[in-house]
C-alpha positions as CSV (number, residue, x, y, z in Angstrom):
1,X,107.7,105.4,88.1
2,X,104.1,106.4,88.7
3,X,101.9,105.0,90.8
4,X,97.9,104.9,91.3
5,X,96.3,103.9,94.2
6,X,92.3,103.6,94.3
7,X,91.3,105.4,97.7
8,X,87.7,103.8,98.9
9,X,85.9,106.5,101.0
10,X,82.8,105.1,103.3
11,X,80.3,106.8,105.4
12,X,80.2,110.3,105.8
13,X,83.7,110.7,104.0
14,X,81.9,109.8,101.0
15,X,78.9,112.1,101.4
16,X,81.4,114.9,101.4
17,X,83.5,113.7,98.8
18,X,80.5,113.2,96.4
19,X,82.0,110.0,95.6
20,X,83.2,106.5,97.0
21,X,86.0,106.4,94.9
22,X,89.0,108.1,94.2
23,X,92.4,107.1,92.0
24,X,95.1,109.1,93.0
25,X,98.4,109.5,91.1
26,X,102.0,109.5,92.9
27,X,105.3,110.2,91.0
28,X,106.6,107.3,93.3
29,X,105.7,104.7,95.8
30,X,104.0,106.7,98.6
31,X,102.8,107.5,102.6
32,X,99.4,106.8,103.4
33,X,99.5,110.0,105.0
34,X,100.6,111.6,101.9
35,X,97.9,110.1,99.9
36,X,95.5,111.0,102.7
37,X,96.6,114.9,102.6
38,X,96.3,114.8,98.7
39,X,93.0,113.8,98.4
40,X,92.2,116.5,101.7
41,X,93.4,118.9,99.6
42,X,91.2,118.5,96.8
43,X,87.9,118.6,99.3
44,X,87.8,121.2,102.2
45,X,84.3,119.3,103.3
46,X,86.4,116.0,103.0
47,X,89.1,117.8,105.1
48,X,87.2,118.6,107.5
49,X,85.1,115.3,108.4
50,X,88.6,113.7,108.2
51,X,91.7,115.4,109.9
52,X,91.3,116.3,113.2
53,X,92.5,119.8,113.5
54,X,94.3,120.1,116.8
55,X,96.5,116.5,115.9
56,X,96.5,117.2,112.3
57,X,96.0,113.3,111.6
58,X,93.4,111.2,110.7
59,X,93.3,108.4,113.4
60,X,90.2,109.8,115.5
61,X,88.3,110.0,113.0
62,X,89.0,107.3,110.5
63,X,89.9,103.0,110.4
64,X,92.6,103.3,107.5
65,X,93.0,99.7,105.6
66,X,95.7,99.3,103.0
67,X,94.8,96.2,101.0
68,X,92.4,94.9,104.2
69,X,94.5,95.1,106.5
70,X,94.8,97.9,109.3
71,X,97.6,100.8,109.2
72,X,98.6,100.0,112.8
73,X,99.7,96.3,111.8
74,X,101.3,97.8,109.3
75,X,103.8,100.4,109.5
76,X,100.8,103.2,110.7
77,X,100.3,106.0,108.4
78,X,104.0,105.5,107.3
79,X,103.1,102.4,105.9
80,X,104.3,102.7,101.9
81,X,101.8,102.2,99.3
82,X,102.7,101.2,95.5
83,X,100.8,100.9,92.2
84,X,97.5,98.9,92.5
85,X,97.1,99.3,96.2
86,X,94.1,100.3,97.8
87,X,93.3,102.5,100.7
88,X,90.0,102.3,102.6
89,X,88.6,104.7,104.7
90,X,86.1,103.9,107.0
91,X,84.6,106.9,109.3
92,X,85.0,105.8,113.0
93,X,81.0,107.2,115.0
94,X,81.8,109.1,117.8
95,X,78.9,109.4,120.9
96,X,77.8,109.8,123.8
């Protein structure tokens, strides 16, 4: 069964992208984290802005939504999305 979920990329994640949109195609219902590290694959500028290289994960620098609501009510960046679903990414400012 294939499956598309429509990635949303805000902020600085779309600068680097080049786009505020992505539809990415699974064989099967999916990981956030797995559609995360597809899409990283396919932009090392995206990569970069996005994973944080000594945790290799997203969460510092990222608010992940899966259909508006927030990965950690959900099942974190385990949390399993199918076809139609949509994945937000919203770049979190750090400062000081």
């Amino acid at each position: 069964m294939s499956v598309t979920v429509r990635v949303k990329l805000l902020g600085i994640f779309r600068k680097e992208r080049g786009e505020g949109h992505i539809s990415v195609k699974m064989d099967s219902p999916t990981s956030v984290i797995q559609i995360i590290h597809k899409i990283a694959e396919s932009s090392p500028g995206l990569r970069r802005v996005l994973i944080d290289p000594e945790l290799g994960d997203p969460r510092p620098n990222a608010l992940i939504l899966v259909n508006g609501r927030e990965i950690s009510a959900l099942e974190g960046l385990e949390t399993v999305v199918e076809d139609g679903d949509e994945v937000v990414l919203i770049p979190v400012t750090h400062g000081g």
